[in-house]
N, C-alpha and C positions, 0 to 999 in steps of 0.2 A: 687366784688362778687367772694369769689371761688371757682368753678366748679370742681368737679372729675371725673376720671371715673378708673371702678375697674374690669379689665379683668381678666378671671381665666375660668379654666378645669373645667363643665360641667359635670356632668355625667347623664346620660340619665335615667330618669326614680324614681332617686334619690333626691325627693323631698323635704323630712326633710333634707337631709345631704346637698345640696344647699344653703337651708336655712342658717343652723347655720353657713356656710364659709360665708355668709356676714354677719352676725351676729359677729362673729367673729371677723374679717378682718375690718369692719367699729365702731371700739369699741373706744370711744373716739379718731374720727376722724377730723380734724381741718377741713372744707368744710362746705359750704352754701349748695349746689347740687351735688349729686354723682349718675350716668349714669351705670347702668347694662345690659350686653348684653341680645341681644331677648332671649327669653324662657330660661332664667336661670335657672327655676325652675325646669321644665321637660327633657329639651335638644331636640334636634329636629327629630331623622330619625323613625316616627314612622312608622308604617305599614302599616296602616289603622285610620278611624276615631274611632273605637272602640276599638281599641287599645291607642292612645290618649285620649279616654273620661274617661278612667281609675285613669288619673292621670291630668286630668283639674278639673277648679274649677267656682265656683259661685262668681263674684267682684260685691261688696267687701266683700261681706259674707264670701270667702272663708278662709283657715289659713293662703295662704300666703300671703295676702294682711294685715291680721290683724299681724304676723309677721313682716311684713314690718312696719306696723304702729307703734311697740314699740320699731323698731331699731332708727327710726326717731326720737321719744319722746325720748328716753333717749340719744341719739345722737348730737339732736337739727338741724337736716337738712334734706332737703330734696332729694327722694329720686326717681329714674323712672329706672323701670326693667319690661323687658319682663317677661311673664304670657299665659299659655293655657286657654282660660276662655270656660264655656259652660254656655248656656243661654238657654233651653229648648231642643230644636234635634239640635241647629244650635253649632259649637266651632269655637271660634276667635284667630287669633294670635293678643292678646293685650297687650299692654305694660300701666300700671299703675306709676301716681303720688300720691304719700303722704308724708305728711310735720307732723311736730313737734305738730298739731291741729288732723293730722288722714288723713283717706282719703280723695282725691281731686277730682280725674279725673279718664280717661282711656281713651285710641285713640287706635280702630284695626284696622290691617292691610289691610290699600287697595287694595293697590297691591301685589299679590300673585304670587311666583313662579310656574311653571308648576307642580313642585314635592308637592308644598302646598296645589293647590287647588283640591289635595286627599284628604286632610284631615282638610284642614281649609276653615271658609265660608267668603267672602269678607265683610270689613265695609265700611262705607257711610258716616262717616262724620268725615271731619277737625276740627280739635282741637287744640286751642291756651289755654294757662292758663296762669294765673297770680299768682306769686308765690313774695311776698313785693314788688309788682311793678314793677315788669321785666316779661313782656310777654315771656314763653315758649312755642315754637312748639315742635311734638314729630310726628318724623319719622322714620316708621320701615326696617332696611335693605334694599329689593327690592324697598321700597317706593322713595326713593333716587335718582333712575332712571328716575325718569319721573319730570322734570322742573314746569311742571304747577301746583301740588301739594303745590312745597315749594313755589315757588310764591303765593300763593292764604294765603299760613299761614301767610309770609311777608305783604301782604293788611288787615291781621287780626292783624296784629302790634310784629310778633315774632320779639324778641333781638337774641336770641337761639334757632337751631333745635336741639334737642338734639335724637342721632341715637343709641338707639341698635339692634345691627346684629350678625349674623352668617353669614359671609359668607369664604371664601377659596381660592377666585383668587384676581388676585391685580386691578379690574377694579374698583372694589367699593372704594378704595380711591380713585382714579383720579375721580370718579363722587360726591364725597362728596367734591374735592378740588373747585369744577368747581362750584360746589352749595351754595359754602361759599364766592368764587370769584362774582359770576357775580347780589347777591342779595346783597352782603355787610351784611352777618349775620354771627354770630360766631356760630357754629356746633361742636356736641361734639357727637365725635362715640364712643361708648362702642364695639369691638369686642371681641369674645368667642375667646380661643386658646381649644387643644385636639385634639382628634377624635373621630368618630362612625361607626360604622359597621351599614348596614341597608338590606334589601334584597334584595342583588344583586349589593350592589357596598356600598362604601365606602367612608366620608366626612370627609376631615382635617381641622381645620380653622385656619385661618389664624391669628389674633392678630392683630398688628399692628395698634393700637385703637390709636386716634387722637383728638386734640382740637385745632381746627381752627379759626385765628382772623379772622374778617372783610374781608380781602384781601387775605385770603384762604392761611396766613403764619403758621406752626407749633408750639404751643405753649405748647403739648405733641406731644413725638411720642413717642409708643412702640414697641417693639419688639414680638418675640413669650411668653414670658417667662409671668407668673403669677405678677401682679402689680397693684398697688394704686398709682395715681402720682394727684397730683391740680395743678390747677392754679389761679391765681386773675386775672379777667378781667373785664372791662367798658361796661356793659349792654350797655351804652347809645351812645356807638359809633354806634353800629347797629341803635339804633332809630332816631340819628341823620341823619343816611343816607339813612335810607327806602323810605325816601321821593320824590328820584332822579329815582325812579321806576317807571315804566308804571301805573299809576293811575286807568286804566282800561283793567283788564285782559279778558274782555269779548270783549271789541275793537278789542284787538290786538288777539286774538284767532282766530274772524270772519273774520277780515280783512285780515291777510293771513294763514287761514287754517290752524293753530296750531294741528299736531295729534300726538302722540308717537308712536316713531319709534319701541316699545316693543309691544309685548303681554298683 
């Protein structure tokens, strides 16, 4: 199978021009899978939630979901990018799947930043998909931090977590190494490079977007710089070894007080 992922500058608020750079940029592209960081569409420092509702959308009804659907179709692969979605008063930091058939999926954000949960509302439910028979998980950024999360996708049978982020400091690789390390799953971060201005301070990202085998080895690494890279990897090493896992996540929870050490 081979996985991409396609990291690039962001510009906030600029949501057709977003668009057409993957459009663009994935145009008769060789990949099975190609990974886009969180909120591509929008960018992140907004102000307020009505300042974000502005420029979120209705999934899958929205353009950019149906956008997404014809880079795919005419592409032939599949594709998972962050998205603002609104769903009545509530807005998700959600990240969408769709393949060469249309829409699939969506998984929002559970775990929220402090700076987030201004303007986004937490989701509630794990989400594993099947995409020709390779179970994908999809975890957002901050999601990454918390172990009992990916574990619980791994008991729903993920081969792949597949991450994209915004984030700026270097801890969020060391904890996607450690996530790819200690479940035996191959994880593919999508990170945003740029900056934003927001009120009252300032957000650079980082880049440095990664595709980790089994054993949390580098099979991409980036740098800051705007890029497309793949790779071919073996779904089935992951599912070969999921099995060597704690069988019961609820056991080992109760048994010694499992809590995260985060917010």
């Amino acid at each position: 199978m081979k996985v991409g992922v396609y990291q690039f500058d962001i510009k906030i608020r600029e949501v057709d021009n977003n668009l057409k750079k993957v459009k663009d940029n994935l145009k008769e592209i060789d990949a099975d899978l190609v990974v886009l960081p969180e909120l591509f569409t929008t960018g992140y420092l907004f102000s307020d939630k009505n300042d974000l509702r502005k420029y979120s959308e209705n999934i899958p009804e929205g353009k950019s979901v149906k956008a997404l659907e014809k880079i795919a179709k005419n592409n032939n692969i599949y594709i998972i990018g962050g998205l603002s979605e609104k769903e009545e008063d509530k807005i998700y930091n959600t990240a969408v799947l769709v393949g060469p058939e249309g829409y699939i999926g969506k998984y929002r954000k559970i775990h929220l930043t402090d700076f987030e949960k201004n303007i986004f509302d937490e989701g509630n439910e794990i989400k594993v998909f099947d995409i020709e028979g390779t179970k994908i998980g999809i975890a957002i950024c901050f999601d990454t931090w918390f172990p009992e999360l990916i574990r619980l996708m791994i008991k729903k049978g993920a081969q792949i977590i597949c991450h994209p982020a915004n984030f700026g400091g270097p801890y969020s690789l060391n904890i996607i190494k450690t996530r790819a390390m200690e479940n035996m799953v191959y994880t593919v971060t999508s990170n945003r490079i740029g900056t934003e201005q927001g009120d009252g301070f300032d957000a650079t990202f980082l880049g440095n977007s990664l595709v980790l085998d089994t054993m949390g080895e580098e099979l991409i690494a980036m740098d800051d710089e705007e890029q497309i890279k793949i790779v071919d990897i073996d779904p089935n090493k992951a599912k070969l070894r999921k099995n060597i896992i704690c069988n019961d996540l609820n056991y080992e929870m109760n048994k010694y007080k499992i809590e995260s050490i985060l917010p």
